[in-house]
N, C-alpha and C positions, 0 to 999 in steps of 0.2 A: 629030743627036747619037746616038753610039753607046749601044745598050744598057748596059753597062757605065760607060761617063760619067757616063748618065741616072742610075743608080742609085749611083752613086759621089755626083753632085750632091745627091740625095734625101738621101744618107747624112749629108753635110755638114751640109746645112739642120736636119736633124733634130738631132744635135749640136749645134747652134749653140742650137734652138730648147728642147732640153736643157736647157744653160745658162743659156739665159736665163730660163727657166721655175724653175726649181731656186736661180737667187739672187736672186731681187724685188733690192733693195738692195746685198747683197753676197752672193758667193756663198755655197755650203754646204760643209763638207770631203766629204760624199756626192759633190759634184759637181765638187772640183776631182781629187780622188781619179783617180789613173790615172801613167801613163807616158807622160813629154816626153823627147822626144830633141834634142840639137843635130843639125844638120845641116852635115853636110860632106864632100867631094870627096877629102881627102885621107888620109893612112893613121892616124886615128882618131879614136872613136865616146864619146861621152859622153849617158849617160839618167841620170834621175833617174824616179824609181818610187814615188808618194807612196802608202803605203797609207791606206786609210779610219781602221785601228787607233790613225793618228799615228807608224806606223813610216815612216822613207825609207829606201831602198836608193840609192846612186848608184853608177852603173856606168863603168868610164873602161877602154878599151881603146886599143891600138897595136899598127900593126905596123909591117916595113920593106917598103918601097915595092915591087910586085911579089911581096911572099913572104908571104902570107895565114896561111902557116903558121909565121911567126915569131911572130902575136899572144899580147899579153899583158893580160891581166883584173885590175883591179883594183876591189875592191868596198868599200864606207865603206858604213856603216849608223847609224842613229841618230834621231830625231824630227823631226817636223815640224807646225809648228801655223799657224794661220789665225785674223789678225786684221784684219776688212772683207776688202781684197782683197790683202794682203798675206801673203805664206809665208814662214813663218821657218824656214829648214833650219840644225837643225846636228846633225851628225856626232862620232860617239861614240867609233867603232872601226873599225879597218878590216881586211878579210881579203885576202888573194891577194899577200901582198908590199908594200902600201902602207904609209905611214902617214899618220893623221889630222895634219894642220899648221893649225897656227893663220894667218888665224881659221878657227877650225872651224863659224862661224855663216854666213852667206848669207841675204842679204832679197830674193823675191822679188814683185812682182806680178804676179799673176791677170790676164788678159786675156782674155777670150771670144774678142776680134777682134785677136790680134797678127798685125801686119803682117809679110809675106813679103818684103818691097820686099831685102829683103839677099840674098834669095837671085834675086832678079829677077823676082820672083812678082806677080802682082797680087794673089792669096788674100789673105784674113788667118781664122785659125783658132786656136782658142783657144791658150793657152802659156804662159808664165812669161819674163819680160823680169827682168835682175838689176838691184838699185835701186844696192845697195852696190857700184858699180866696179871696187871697188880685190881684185881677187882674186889678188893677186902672194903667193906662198905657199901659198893657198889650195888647199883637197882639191875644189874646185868653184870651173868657167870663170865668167867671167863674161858667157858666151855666151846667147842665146835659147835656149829649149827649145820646139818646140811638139808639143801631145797626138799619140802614135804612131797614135793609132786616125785621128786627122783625117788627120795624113800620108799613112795607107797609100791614103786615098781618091784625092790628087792624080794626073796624069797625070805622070807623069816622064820627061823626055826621052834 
């Protein structure tokens, strides 16, 4: 195993061990606290950003295919709170050309160990999985998000 693997793995476990340390029963907003991103191949990015304070940011970008330099930022801001393992996002305002559309709420749950398998992964690393499906309208996918600090540790091909 590569040095950097090795320490990318350590990195993980620790994370993980983080988590799981930090919620006996359910987790703590100390610990779900951080930045999830979805993931994807094609030309845009969506994170959501939960602060400790109970502030979210969600961040929604695009561009055209090839032209990096056509992207465009849209930002929504608003609360976010924690009941057991469940996140309730909703969005208040939004900056950069958007607007907030109803619903403006989003239930997510907490997962230490969300599964990778969609993106062909074996991993699973903590994340936010959407309960509420139905996000046609909505200012937020109803995509997975998992923690950006876990992702950055993956080997990406």
């Amino acid at each position: 195993m590569k040095n950097n693997q090795f320490y990318s793995a350590c990195g993980l476990l620790m994370l993980g061990l983080f988590f799981t340390s930090c919620s006996g029963t359910a987790p703590s907003v100390k610990a779900i606290s951080g930045t999830y991103l979805a993931v994807s191949e094609s030309e845009w990015s969506e994170e959501i950003d939960l602060k400790a304070d109970g502030t979210v940011i969600v961040r929604k970008a695009e561009w055209l295919a090839g032209d990096p330099g056509s992207r465009t930022t849209h930002e929504y801001i608003g609360r976010w709170k924690l009941d057991a393992s469940v996140v309730e996002v909703e969005l208040l305002e939004s900056k950069g050309g958007g607007t907030v559309t109803a619903p403006n709420i989003a239930l997510f749950r907490f997962d230490v160990r969300l599964s990778l398998e969609e993106l062909g992964r074996e991993e699973r690393l903590p994340g936010l999985s959407r309960l509420d499906r139905s996000d046609e309208g909505s200012s937020i996918s109803s995509l997975a998000f998992w923690r950006k600090d876990a992702l950055k540790g993956l080997q990406w091909p």
